[in-house]
N, C-alpha and C positions, 0 to 999 in steps of 0.2 A: 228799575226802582231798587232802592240799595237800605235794607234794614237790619236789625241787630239781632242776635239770640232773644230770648226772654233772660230777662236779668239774671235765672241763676245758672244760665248756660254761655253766658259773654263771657267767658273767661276760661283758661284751663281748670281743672278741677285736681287738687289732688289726693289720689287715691287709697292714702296712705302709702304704696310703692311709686309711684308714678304721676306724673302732671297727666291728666288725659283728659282728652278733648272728642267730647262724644254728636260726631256731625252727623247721623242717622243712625237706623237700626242696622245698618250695615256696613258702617265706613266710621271707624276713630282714629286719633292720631295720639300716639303717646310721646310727648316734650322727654328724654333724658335732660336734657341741657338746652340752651339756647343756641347750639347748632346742631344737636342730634335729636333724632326721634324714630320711630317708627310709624308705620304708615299700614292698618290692618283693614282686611277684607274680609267679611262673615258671611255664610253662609247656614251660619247654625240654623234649625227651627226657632230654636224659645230662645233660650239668654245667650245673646251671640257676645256677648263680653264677661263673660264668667269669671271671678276671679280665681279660680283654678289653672286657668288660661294663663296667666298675666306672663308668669315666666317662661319663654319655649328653651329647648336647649339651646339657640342661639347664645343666649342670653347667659351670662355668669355672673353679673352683678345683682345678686339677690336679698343685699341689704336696702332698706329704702332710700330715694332718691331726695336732692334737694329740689323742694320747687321751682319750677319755672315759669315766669311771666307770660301768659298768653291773652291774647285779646282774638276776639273771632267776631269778624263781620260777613255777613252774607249779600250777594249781589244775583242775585236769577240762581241758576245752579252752580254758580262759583261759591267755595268759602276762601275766607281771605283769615289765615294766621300767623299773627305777626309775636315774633318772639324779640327780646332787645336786638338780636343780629340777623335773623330773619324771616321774610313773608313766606308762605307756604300757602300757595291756590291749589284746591283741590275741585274737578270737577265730578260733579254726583252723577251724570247719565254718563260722561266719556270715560272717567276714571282717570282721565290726563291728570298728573302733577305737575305743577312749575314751582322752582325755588327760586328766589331773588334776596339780594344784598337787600337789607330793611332798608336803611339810610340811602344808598345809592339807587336802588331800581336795579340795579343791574343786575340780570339773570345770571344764573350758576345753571340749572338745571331744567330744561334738556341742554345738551351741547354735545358740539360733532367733533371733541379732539380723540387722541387717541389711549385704549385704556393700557394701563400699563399695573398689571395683577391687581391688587384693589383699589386702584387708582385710576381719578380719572377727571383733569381740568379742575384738581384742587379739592377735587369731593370723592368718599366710597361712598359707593351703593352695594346691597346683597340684598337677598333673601335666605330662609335657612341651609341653602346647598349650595349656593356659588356668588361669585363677583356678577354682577352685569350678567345676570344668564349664560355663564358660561356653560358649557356640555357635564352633565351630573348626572350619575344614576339613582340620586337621592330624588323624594318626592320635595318641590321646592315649596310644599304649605307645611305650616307646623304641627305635628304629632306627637311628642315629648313636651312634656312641663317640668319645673321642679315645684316639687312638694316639701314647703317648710316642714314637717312635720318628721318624715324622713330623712330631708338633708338628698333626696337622689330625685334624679331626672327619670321618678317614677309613674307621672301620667299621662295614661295616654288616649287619644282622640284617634280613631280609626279614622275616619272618613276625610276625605280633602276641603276642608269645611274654612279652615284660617287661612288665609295666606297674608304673611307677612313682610313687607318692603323696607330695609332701612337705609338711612339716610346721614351720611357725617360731612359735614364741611369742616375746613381747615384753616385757612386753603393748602397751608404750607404743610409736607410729609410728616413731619413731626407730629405736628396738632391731629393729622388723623391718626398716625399711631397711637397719642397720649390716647384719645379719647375712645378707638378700637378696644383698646389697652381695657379702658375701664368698665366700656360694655360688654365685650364677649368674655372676658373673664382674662386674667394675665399667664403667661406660661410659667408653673412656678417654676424653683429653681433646682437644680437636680441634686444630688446627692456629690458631694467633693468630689471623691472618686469618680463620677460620674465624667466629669471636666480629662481626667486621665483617656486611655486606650482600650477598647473591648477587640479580643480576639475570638472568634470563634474555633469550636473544633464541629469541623463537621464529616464527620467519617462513613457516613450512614451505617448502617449497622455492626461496622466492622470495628467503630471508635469503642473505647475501654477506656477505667481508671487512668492504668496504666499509660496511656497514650497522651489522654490530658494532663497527667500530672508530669511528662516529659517535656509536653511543650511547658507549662509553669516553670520551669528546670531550664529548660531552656532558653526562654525570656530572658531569665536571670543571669544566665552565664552567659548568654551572646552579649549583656549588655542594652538590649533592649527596653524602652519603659512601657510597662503595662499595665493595668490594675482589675482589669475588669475578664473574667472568661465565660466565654456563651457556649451552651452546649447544645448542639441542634437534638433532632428526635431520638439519636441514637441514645439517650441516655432511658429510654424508657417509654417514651411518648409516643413511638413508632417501632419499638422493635422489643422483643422478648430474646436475648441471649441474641444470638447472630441473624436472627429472621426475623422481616419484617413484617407488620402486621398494619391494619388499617391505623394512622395517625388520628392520637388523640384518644385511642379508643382503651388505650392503660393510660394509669396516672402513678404509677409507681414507678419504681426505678427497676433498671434492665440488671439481670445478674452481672451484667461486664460491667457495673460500677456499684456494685456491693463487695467488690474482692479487689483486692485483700483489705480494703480498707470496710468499715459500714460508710454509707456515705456522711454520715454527721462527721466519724474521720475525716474523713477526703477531705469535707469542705472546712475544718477545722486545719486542717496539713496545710490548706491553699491559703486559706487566712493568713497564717504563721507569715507564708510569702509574700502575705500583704495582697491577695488577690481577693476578690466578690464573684460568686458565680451568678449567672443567668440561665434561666433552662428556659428553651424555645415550647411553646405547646401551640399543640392542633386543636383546641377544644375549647369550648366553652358554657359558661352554665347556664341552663336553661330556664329563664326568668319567664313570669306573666309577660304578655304580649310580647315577645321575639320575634318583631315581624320587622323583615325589609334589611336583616341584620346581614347582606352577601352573605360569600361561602368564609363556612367554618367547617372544617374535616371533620369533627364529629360537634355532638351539642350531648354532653353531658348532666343529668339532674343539678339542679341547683343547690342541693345542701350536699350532694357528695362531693361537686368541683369544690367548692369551699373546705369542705373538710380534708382532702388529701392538696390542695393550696395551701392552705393555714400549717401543717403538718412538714410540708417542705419548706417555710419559712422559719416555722420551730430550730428546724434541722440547720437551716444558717442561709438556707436560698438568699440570695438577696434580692432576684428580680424575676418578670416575666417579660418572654419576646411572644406578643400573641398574636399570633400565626395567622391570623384569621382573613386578613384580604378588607378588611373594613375600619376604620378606627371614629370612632361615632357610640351609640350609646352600650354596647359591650361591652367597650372599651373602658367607657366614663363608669361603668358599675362595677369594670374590676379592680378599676384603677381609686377608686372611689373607695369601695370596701377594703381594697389593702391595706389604703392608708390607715381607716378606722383601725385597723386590726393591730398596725403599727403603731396609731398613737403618735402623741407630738414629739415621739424622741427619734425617728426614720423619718428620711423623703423615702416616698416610692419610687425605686425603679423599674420604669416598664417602656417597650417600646411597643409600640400598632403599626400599622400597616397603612402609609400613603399613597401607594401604589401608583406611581408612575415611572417611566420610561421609556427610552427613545424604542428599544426592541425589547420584547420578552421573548427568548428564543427559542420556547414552547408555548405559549399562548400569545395569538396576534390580534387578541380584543384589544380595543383603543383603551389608550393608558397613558395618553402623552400628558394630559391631564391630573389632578386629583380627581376623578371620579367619583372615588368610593367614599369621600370625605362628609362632612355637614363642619359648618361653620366655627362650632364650638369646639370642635374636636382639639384645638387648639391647649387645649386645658388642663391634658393629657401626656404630655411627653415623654418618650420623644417617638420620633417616626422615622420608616426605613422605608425607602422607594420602591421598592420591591425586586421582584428578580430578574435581573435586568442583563443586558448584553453584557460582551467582554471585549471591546474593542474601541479604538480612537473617538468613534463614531459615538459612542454611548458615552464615554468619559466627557466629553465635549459637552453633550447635551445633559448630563450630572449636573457639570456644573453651572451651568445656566440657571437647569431648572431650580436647583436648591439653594442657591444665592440670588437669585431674581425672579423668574416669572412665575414659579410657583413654590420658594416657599418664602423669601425675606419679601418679597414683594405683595405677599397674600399674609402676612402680618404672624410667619411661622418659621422659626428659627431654626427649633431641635430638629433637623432629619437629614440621617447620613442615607452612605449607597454604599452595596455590599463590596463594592471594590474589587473585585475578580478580574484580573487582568489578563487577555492569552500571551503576551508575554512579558519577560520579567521590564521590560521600559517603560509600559501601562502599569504595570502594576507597583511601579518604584513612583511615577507620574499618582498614581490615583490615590496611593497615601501618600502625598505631598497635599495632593488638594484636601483631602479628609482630615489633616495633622494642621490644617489654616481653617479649619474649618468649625462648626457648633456642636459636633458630636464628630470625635474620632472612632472610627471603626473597620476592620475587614472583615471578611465570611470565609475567604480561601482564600489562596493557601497560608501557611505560616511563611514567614518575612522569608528564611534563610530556603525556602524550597524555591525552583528554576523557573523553568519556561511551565507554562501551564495545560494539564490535559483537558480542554476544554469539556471537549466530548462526555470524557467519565466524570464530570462535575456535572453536568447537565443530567447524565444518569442517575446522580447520588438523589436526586432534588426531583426528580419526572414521580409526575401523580399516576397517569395513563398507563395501563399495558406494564403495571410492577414486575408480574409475575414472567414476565420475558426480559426484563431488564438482569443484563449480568453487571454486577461491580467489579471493575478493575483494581487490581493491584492496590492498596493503599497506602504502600508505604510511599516514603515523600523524598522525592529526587533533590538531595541537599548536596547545594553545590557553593562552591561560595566564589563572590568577586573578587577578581582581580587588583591588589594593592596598586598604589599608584594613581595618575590621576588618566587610565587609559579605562575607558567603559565599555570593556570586551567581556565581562564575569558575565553568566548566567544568573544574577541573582539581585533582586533588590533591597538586601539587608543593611547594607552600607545608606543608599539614601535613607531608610525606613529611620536607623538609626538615627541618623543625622540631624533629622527632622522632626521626628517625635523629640528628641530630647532639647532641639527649640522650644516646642508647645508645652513642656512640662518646664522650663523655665519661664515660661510667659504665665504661667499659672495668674498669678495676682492680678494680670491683665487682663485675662479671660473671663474669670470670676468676676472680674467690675463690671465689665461689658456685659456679662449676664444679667448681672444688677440692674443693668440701665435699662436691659429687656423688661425683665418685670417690673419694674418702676414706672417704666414710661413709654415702655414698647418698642422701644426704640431695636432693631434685628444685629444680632450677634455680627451677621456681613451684613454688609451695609450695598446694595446696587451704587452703580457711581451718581447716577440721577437723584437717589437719595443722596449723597454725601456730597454731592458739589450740582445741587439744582438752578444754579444762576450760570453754570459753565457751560455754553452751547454746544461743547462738543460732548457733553454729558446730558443733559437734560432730554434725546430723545430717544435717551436710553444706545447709545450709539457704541458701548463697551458692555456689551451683558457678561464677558465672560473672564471680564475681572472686577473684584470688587473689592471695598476695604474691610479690615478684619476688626472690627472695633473701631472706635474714631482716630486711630494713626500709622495702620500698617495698610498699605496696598498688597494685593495679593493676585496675580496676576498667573494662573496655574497653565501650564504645558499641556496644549490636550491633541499633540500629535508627534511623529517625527519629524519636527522643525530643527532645523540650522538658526534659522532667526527667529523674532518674533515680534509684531509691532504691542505695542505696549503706549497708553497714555497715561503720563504723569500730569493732572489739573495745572491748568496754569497759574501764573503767580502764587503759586509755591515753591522752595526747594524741597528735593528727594534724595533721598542716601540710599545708597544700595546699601539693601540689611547683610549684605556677605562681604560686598570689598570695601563699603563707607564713601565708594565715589560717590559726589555730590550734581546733582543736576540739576542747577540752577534756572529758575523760573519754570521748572515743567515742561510739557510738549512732547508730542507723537517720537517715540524713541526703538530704533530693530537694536532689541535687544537679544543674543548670543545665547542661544540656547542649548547648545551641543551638548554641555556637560549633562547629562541625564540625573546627575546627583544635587543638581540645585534651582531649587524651586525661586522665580522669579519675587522678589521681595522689596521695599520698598517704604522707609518712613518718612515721615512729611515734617518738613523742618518744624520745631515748635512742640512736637512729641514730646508725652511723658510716659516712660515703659514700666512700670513695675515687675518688678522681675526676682526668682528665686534661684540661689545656688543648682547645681545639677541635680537632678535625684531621678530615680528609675521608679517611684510609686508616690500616691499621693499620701500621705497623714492625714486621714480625715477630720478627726478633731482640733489637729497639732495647731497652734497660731505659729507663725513664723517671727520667730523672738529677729531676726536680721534679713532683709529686705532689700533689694539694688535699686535705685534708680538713676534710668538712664535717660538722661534729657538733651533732646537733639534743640540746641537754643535757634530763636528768631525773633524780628522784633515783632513786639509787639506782644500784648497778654493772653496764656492759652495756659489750661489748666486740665489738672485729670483727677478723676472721687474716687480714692482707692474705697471698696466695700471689702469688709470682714464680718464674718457671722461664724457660728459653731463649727457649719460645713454639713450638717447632717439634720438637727433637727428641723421643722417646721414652727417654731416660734419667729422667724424672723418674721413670716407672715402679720404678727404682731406687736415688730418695728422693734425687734431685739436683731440689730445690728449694728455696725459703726460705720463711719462715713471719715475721711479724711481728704480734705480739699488740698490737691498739692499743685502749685502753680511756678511758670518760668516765664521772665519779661526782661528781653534784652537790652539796651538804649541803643543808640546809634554809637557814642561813643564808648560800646567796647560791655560798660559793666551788665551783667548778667544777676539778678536778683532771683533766687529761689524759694518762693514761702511753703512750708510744708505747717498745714494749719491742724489745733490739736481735734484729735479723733470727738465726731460725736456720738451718742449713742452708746448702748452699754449692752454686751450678752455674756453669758456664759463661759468663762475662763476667759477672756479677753484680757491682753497685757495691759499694764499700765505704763511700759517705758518698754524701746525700741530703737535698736542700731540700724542706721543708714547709712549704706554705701551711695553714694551720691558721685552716677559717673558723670561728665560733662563732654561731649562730644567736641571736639578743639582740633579741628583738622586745620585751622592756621596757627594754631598755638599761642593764642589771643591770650589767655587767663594765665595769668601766671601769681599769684594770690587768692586767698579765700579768708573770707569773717564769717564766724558763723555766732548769730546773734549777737554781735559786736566783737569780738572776739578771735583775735585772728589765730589761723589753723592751718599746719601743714599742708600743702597738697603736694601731688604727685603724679607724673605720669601712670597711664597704665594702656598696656594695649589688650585689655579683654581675652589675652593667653590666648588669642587665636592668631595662629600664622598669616592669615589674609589681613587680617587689622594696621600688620606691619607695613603693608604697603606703600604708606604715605605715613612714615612715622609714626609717635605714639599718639596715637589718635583722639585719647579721652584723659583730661583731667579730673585725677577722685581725691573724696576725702571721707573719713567715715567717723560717724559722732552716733553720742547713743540721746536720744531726746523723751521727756518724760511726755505722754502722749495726752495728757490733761495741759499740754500747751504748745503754744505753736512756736517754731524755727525760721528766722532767714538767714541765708547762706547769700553771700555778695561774692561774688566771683569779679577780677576785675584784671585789668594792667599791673597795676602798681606791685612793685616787689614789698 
């Protein structure tokens, strides 16, 4: 027998936050959307839907929701809700869910394919700690709320009493990132500099001013680009003068970095060099209910962590690496309060702890996972995997994990790996991948130092048995490579160079792709099942450990001593090698030459638009870039790229103070090449209003021989990119450069005709 709510329950309800649909005193469904919702379990006594409740940290979208259509019919212990795109059968005695296409019937959910990180036959599911019940040392019922009142994911529920299930269909990878995107909250965007290179010094107690302001000195003079320097515990956090003491347990700074400078100097000196410091801590403050929070080396009172934090950011600090093994609601309250403290003229930079890895090579707890994670953590950026091996084996499994199965794949961009290589081919390899990567970073050693002492790195960093532990030697075995193209040097200075200072001319293409993160969720790497989900040799996930860097660079990292290496180019496309510009037409399974240890396998896809910046060794945080490259690899057909510009530093973009520029290329069959560069939308803070474009055009048959630019014809010219490899096959790119007023749009006609 099959009957209806009573009239003022046939329908979702909305709740002022939420459509919700209340099917017992124990079982409701909350509508985001007509294909997402939540699906909660109560156990409370009395008001098991409290609105105190509504928000868990899962949750980031804390503004209210638009309603959604719901109709709710009952059949025995079925309910039956149908939203415009989907039904949702809930059983009240089994708890079974089943999802189905409204219009077709046809089930979504349960199904037996295979999941692949939050993904699974076109739909996510979670609860507050993991994908599909994955292994989690988080409790998977909800315990954190946010409190409008405070603005912080300050309530909390002891007992296992919520649990909550959600639910996104799509079907398509996109559609669930957009709407991921929208409910867990977006990863903001990091601070400019942040897009640059963090070095660490980590010396353990034996590091000094002195030492770091060498390496800064040295960056510079070897030519290396860098902007960011991390200082582990030895500045203070872990050691009093040369001895160490319990981590976390000072919060002041170590005498070996008050001399000879104060450190307001110091960090005032390293500014000068255009550098940001970061200081690493063990510690954390000690809020109401700190339960379940892992290890944190000490736990500090809550208004003294704040006040010697607030007190090092006076001084010029610019970030925290917090130490702590867990990145979840600590994190969200320091990362939270900083901001406030900042103010909408600073992003926060801070990094937490994702913790995983193939080996830890002092602790053998399982960690191949995020464990220590919750779902929202995401909100936060960025993360480091933590302390992880130093060999083929680990690199390998880096990159997997942080370009696909656990973090672009689990809807999490920002989180590098410490990079520590035992020797200098790993470790010229492993910032190759970091430098293609969402956060470039190392931890040990500095570029121009040799082969690596494992051992005494492991020493610097061991929690266990301190007081037996002796430190070796620190000074640093600098050796440098052999010129030429013979890769016998002990050093990986030369790749480091070569390759970073790629990534700091990609800038403008980096920053857009981050844009498109927070916009629309879309992950800085992109898995290839994400970026070519119709190519069967992509879609079952059958290349995890290459991926594309944005929507036109493939990235294809070296994660052994190979001679060759198989490599797939998607078919029906072409691909240019990003170093010689060989072209390889239509795609397909390629043993690409890997010997040279100094070139990371690279790869753009015909149709590409690069935006691109002159060379430079730091970033300008504020600076706009009054001159701009683009380099367009033509094909037919219409393909387009949204350059984003904003400040680089504040957080008003948040509130849609930025610019957008659509710039698009569309070949004909016969030959002419049309360029539209459309004018900027949006408006912030110092923003140009007119802008010189170099405009290369990739021409390995040397098709174009003419250019109009908005009727208008204009010189062109060869140019071979002032790289000796470009020569190869002649001059490979025809440019021309025009300055255009950016309150209007450009077309460039490239064609035959003289």
């Amino acid at each position: 027998m099959s009957n209806s709510f009573s009239s003022q329950n046939n329908v979702g309800a909305h709740d002022g936050y939420v459509t919700r649909v209340t099917i017992n005193q124990n079982t409701e469904i909350s509508f985001y959307s007509s294909t997402m919702f939540r699906l909660r379990y109560s156990k409370l006594n009395n008001d098991n839907y409290k609105k105190e409740y509504a928000i868990p940290f899962t949750i980031g979208h804390t503004n209210p929701w638009k309603e959604v259509s719901v109709s709710v019919i009952q059949k025995d212990n079925i309910y039956f809700l149908h939203t415009e795109k989907l039904t949702v059968e809930v059983n009240i005695i089994t708890k079974e869910m089943t999802v189905k296409q409204k219009n077709s019937g046809t089930q979504i959910y349960p199904s037996d394919g295979p999941v692949y990180g939050m993904f699974k036959d076109g739909y996510s599911m979670f609860d507050s700690a993991s994908f599909f019940n994955e292994k989690n040392d988080n409790s998977r019922y909800s315990h954190w709320f946010y409190n409008p009142e405070t603005h912080l994911y300050d309530i909390y529920l002891e007992e296992d009493a919520l649990m909550d299930q959600y639910f996104i269909y799509g079907p398509s990878y996109q559609k669930i990132y957009q709407q991921f995107n929208q409910l867990i909250g977006a990863e903001p965007l990091l601070p400019k500099k942040a897009y640059g290179f963090f070095q660490t010094q980590h010396l353990a107690c034996n590091g000094d001013q002195k030492q770091l302001m060498d390496v800064a000195k040295k960056l510079r003079e070897r030519n290396i680009p860098a902007d960011n320097l991390i200082i582990d515990f030895e500045w203070g956090d872990g050691c009093i003068a040369n001895k160490e003491i319990q981590w976390g347990s000072i919060m002041d700074w170590s005498d070996n970095y008050k001399k000879p400078l104060s450190p307001t100097a110091m960090i005032d000196s390293l500014k000068a060099m255009n550098f940001d410091v970061m200081l690493i801590q063990h510690n954390a403050p000690d809020y109401k209910n700190r339960n379940g929070q892992g290890w944190t080396e000490t736990i500090q009172p809550e208004a003294l962590w704040w006040e010697k934090w607030k007190e090092k950011l006076n001084q010029g600090v610019r970030g925290t690496w917090q130490d702590t093994r867990r990145n979840d609601i600590t994190d969200s309250r320091i990362w939270t309060g900083t901001q406030k403290y900042l103010g909408n003229n600073n992003r926060v930079l801070f990094m937490g702890c994702r913790k995983m890895q193939a080996v830890n090579p002092w602790d053998f707890r399982y960690s191949v996972t995020p464990v220590n994670n919750l779902i929202g953590a995401r909100r936060y950026p960025f993360d480091w995997t933590g302390d992880c091996s130093f060999n083929w084996n680990e690199l390998k499994w880096q990159i997997k994990a942080i370009t696909n199965s656990h973090g672009s794949l689990k809807g999490v961009s920002y989180i590098s790996s410490d990079g520590v290589g035992e020797t200098w081919q790993i470790q010229a390899r492993w910032n190759q991948f970091s430098d293609f990567s969402a956060i470039s970073r190392s931890h040990n050693p500095k570029p121009w130092a040799g082969n690596i002492d494992v051992a005494n790195f492991q020493n610097k960093i061991k929690i266990e048995g301190r007081d037996s532990v002796v430190i070796k030697d620190t000074k640093e075995n600098i050796t440098h490579a052999v010129s030429g193209n013979e890769n016998t040097g002990l050093s990986a200075e030369r790749s480091i160079r070569k390759h970073r200072k790629e990534r700091y001319k990609l800038l403008p293409y980096i920053y857009s792709t981050a844009y498109e993160n927070y916009l629309k969720g879309m992950p800085i790497c992109r898995p290839m099942l994400v970026a070519f989900p119709e190519d069967y040799l992509c879609f079952s996930d059958t290349w995890p450990y290459q991926y594309m860097f944005g929507s036109n660079i493939l990235v294809a990292p070296v994660y052994s001593d190979f001679k060759t290496m198989e490599i797939y180019l998607p078919r029906e496309n072409d691909w240019i090698d990003y170093w010689s510009k060989e072209v390889y037409k239509g795609g397909g399974i390629i043993s690409y030459n890997t010997e040279d240890v100094e070139k990371l396998p690279l790869f753009i896809k015909a149709g590409a638009i690069l935006p691109k910046t002159s060379e430079r060794n730091w970033i300008e945080e504020e600076k706009q870039e009054e001159k701009l490259i683009l380099d367009i690899y033509p094909a037919e057909g219409k393909t387009s790229f949204t350059l984003y510009e904003d400040d680089g530093k504040t957080i008003v973009y948040q509130n849609g103070a930025y610019s957008s520029i659509v710039i698009s290329q569309n070949q004909a069959k016969e030959g002419e090449l049309i360029i539209n560069i459309d004018k900027a939308k949006g408006n912030f803070k110092n923003k140009l209003y007119s802008r010189v474009w170099q405009v290369r055009v990739f021409d390995i048959l040397n098709v174009y021989n003419s250019v109009s630019i908005n009727g208008k014809k204009e010189k062109i010219k060869a140019n071979s990119n002032s790289s000796k490899t470009d020569l190869k096959n002649g001059e490979m790119f025809k440019e021309v450069t025009f300055s255009q007023s950016l309150d209007k749009s450009s077309t460039l006609v490239f064609n035959k005709n003289n």
